[in-house]
N, C-alpha and C positions, 0 to 999 in steps of 0.2 A: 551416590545418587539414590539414596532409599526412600521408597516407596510411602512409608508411613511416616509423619514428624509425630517429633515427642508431644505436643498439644495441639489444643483443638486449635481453631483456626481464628486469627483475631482480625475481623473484616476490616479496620482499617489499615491495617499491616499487611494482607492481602493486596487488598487494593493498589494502594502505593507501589506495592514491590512491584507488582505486574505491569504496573502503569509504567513505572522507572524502565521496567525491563523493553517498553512496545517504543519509548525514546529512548533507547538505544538505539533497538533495530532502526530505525529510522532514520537515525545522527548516521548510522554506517554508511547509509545509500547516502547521503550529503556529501561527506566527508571528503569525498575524492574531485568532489566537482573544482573548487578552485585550480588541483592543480592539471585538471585535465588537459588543457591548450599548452604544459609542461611536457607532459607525459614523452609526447618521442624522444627529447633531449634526454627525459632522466633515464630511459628505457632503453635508449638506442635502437628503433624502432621506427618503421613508418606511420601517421598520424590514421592511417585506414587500417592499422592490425592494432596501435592502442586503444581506439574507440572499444576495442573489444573488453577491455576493461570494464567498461560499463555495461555494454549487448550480454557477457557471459553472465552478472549478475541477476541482472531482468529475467533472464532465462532462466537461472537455475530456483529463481524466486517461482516460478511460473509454475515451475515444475514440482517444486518443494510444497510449496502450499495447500494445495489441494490431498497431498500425498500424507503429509507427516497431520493434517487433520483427522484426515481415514485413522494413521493409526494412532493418534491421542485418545480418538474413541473407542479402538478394539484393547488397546493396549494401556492406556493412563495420560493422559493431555498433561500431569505436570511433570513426565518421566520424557516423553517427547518435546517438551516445551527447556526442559535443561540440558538433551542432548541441542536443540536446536540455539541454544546459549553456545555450548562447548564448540560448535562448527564454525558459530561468529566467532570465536576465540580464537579458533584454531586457524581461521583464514584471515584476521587481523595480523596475526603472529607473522602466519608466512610472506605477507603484503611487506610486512613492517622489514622484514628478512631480506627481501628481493631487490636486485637490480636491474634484474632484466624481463622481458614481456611474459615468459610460460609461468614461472612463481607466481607474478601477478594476479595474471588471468587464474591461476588454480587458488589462488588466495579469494581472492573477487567471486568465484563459482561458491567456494565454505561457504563467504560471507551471505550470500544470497540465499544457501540452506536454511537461514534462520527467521525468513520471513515468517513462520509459522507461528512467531511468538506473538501477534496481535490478536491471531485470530482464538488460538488454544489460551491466552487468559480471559478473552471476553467468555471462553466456555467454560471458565473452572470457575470465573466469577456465578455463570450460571449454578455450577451446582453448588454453592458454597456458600453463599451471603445470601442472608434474608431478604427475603422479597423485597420490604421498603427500599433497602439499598441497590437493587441491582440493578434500574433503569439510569441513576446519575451515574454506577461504577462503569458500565458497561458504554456509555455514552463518552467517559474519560477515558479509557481503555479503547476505542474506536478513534477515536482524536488524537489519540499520540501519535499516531501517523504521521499526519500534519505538523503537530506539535513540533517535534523532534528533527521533524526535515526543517520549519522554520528557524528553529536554535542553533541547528544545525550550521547552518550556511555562512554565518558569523564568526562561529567560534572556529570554523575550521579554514577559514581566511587569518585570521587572530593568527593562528597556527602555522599555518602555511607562510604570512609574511613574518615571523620573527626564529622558524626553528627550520630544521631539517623535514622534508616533507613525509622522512618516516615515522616523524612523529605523530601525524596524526591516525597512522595506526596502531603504532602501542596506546595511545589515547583509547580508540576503539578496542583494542584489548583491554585494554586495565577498564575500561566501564564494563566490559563483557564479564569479568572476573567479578566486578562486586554485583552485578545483575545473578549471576551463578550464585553466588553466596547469600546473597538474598533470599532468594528464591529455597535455595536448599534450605534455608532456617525458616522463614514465613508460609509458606507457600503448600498446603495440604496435597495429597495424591485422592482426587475424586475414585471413589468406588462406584462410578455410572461407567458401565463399559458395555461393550457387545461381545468383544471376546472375538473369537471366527479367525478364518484362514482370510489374508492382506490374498487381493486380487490383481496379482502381478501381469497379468496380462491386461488389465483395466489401467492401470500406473503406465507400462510403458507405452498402449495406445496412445494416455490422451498427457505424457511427456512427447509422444512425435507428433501429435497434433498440434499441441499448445507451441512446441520447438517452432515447430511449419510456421505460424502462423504469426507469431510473433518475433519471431528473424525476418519475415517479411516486410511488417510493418516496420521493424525500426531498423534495417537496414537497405529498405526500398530508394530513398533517398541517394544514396554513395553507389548500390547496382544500377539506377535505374527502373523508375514502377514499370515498365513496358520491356525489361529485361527479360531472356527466357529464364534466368535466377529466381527471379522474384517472381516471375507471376505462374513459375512452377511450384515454389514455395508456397501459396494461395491457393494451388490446384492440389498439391497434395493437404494442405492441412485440409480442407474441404473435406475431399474423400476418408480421410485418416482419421476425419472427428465422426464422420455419419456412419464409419465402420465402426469406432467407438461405443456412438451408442447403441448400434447396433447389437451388439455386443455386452454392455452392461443392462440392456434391460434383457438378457437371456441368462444372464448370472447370477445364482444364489446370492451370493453376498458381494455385491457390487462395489466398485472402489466411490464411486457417486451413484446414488439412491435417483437415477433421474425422475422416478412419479412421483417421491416427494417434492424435487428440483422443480419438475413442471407445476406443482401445485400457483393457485393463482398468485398469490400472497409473494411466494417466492421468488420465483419464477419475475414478477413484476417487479422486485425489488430489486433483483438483480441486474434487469434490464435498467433502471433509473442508474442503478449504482455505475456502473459503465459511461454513461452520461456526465454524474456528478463527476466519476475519477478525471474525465476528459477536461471539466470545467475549472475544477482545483487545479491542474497541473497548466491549464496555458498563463495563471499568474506566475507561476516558478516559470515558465520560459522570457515572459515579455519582460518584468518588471526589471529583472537585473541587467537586462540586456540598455531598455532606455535609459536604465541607471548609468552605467557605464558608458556609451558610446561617446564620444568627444565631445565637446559644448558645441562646437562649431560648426557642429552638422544642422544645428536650429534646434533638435530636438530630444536630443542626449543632451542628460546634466556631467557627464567627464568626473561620475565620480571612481572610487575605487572597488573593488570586490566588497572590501570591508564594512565600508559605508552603504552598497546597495545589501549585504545582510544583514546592518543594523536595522537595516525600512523594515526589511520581509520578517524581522523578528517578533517584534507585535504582535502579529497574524498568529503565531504560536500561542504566545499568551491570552490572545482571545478567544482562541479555540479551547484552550484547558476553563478560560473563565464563562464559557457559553454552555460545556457540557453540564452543568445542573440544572441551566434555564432548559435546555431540550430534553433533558429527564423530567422538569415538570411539566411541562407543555404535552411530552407525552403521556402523560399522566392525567393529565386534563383532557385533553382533545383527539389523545392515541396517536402513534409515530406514525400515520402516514400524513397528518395535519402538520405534524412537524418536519418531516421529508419538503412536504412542500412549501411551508416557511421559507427553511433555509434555500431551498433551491432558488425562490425569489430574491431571496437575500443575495446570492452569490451574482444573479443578472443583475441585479442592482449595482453591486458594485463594479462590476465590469462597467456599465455605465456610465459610474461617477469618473470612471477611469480615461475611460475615451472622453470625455468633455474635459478631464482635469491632470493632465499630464508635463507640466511644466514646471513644479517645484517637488525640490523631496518631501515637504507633506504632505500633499498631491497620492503621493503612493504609496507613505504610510497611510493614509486613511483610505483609500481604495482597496491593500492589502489585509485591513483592518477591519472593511467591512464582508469581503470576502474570506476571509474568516472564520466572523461570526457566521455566514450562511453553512463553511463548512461544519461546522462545527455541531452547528443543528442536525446537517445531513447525515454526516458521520454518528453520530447521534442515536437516531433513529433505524441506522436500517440494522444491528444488532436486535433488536424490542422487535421490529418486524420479521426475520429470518428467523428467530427464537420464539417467537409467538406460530409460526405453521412448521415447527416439527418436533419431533421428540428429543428428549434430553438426551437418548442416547446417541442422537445425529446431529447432535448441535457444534461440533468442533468439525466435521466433511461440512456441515452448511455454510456456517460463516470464515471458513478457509474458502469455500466457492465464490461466497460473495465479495470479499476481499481480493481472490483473483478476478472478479468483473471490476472493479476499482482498477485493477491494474493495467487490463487491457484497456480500460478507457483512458490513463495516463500515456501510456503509450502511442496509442492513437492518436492524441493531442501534438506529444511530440513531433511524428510523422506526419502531420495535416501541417502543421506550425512552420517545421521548417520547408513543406511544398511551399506556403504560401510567400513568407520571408523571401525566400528563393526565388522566388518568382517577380516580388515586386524590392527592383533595389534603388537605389539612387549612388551617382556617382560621388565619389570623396577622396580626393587627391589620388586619383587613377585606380581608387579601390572599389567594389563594388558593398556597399553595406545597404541591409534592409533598411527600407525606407517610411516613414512617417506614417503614410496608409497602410502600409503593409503591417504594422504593430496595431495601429489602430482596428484592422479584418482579422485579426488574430484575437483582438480583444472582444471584438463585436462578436466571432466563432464562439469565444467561452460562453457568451452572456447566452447565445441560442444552445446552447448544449445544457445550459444551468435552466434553459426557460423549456426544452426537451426533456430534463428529468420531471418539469413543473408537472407537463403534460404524461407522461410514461405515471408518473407517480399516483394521478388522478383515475388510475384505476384499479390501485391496490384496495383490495375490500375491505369496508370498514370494521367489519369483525375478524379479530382473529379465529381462523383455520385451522385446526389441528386435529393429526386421530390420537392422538396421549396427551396429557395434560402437559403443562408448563413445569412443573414440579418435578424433580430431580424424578427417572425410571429405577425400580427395583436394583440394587449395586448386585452386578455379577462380578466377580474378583478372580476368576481367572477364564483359561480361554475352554476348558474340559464343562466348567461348569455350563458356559455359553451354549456348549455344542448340547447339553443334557437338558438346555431350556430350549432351545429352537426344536 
């Protein structure tokens, strides 16, 4: 994994590779969903300790993101963006390996370490591609997200009903393998660094914090919200983040820069992003589920896994085909004109959604225009996070903002299934959510997409910054750093 490639860098060959490489990461967190309602049989295990299968990944993602950004910036974002490949590798491997729940769950944790690669290519797209390119590059590199989870959900039903279900993680390994190869052949080592001592007591605060906080929320549901579990879990992440930053703004070189964090521009984008993450993900809850549930309920079409991720596939391809409209749009009217686009766009379709839920075009085109809103969204708040701060903090910023996306997904989860929960209707002596209960789940997304509207309407319309946008002075090691501070 060396540091310098043999030539310069060729922006479309960048591009791609990194883009390839952020639907990976993406396809990874899919992959396992079909066979989740599987998992105690193949595991031998109760269905409240496989869940963890998915809880350890969200976690170690939580934890990994904000961390492995810090050091792409002190240490080389394409050096940490290929160990963060090798980890997806290396926990496909062990997933694919296992029979039983501890492999899994340590398979599922690797895999999780590698969420960093969304956030460290939109930052090496910064320092590496020409200006003109880097609003569409960065807007497609922010979408794969999406992208990758929508293609995702198809193919690994495809998988899941015709093979062994550990195939679909030598799948995730062998795309982790050509992403790695990729990457080591295309893909330059930016010389924008800061160099400095990694702030290890800033890393494990705000991993106990972020742990706190988000075992909370997604396993509140199965303890109980009014359990002394959970809402000790909430009392400590509280304490254990405000000790944080307490703490990082008395620190030389902080693991997060919070008065750049709190700058307006930031700061507010962050805040929308948390909103938008909440709005994207209640369509990955409702849509497969109506897709699926029996006909006979009046409200479920009784299709298969397979069939509700051919719907939800589209949504992918219209997010990969929106990110050059929201690179021009930002271009024209600046990404917060475009944040709030799409944000409309995504209540919009929630909308069309709750009025039109009774055929599968129905939620192809709902999925579709939701979407497109994400895809604006996503879009935009790369242009906005990278417009108020320096290049040398642009892989700690947009690793933070990308953990606000996540907690908003998360969030969605936990509010979605309170609600479903709450409202069910009876079905041959079984209890399944019920018709308004999908319906307040959908109407939730449209006010969180119509809450980024509002949160977003006060991002300034100039950009913020004390350095310019343009790659900082390349420091190349960490001796040199400590001789320029």
């Amino acid at each position: 994994m060396s540091d310098a490639p043999a030539a310069a860098p060729r922006p479309n060959a960048v591009v791609a590779v990194l883009a390839f490489a952020g639907i990976v990461v993406s396809l990874m967190q899919t992959l396992v969903i079909p066979i989740v309602p599987e998992l105690p049989r193949l595991l031998d295990a109760p269905a409240s300790d496989t869940a963890w299968a998915v809880t350890a990944t969200l976690l170690a993602a939580a934890v990994a993101t904000p961390v492995v950004g810090r050091l792409g910036d002190m240490f080389g974002k394409r050096r940490m963006l290929l160990i963060s490949v090798v980890m997806l590798i290396a926990g496909s491997v062990v997933c694919a390996l296992s029979d039983s729940l501890v492999p899994m769950i340590i398979g599922r944790v690797l895999q999780g370490l590698a969420s960093g690669v969304i956030p460290l290519g939109i930052s090496i797209m910064r320092d590496e591609l020409p200006a003109e390119r880097l609003a569409g590059s960065t807007a497609l590199m922010s979408a794969s997200l999406g992208i990758g989870g929508a293609l995702g959900l198809p193919a690994a039903a495809l998988i899941a009903d015709n093979f062994s279900w550990h195939v679909l993680f030598w799948t995730s390994a062998g795309m982790g393998v050509v992403a790695l190869t990729l990457v080591s052949l295309f893909v330059p080592e930016s010389r924008v660094r800061t160099g400095g001592r990694f702030d290890l007591v800033g890393g494990i605060g705000m991993a106990a914090g972020l742990v706190s906080l988000l075992l909370g929320i997604s396993k509140g549901a199965d303890w109980g919200w009014t359990s002394g579990t959970t809402i000790g879990l909430f009392v400590a992440a509280v304490v254990i983040l405000l000790a944080w930053g307490w703490f990082e703004l008395r620190t030389e070189q902080p693991l997060v820069d919070l008065r750049t964090t709190a700058r307006r521009q930031v700061l507010v984008t962050n805040l929308a992003s948390i909103a938008v993450g909440f709005a994207m993900f209640a369509m990955s809850l409702v849509l497969p589920q109506l897709l699926q549930l029996p006909a006979q309920t009046g409200y479920g079409l009784g299709k298969s896994m397979l069939t509700a991720g051919l719907v939800m596939a589209p949504s992918g391809l219209v997010m990969m085909l929106t990110a050059p409209i929201s690179a021009a749009v930002s271009k024209a009217r600046g990404p917060k004109t475009t944040l709030m686009i799409g944000a409309l766009i995504v209540a919009a379709g929630y909308v069309i959604n709750i009025a039109l839920m009774t055929e599968v075009w129905h939620f192809v085109l709902a999925a579709c225009v939701i979407g497109a809103g994400i895809g604006f969204t996503y879009g935009s708040m790369p242009a906005l996070i990278m417009g108020a701060v320096p290049a040398s903090e642009t892989a700690a910023a947009n690793s933070l903002n990308t953990l606000m996306r996540s907690i908003g997904t998360s969030s969605a989860s936990a509010i979605a299934g309170v609600i479903l929960a709450q409202m069910t209707t009876d079905f041959g002596g079984y209890a399944l959510p019920s018709e308004n209960g999908f319906k307040v789940v959908l109407a939730v997304g449209a006010g969180a997409a119509l809450l980024a509207f509002a949160v977003a309407s006060f991002i300034p319309r100039q950009r913020v910054a004390d350095e310019p946008v343009t790659p900082a002075t390349p420091v190349t090691s960490v001796t040199e750093a400590a001789t320029k501070s």
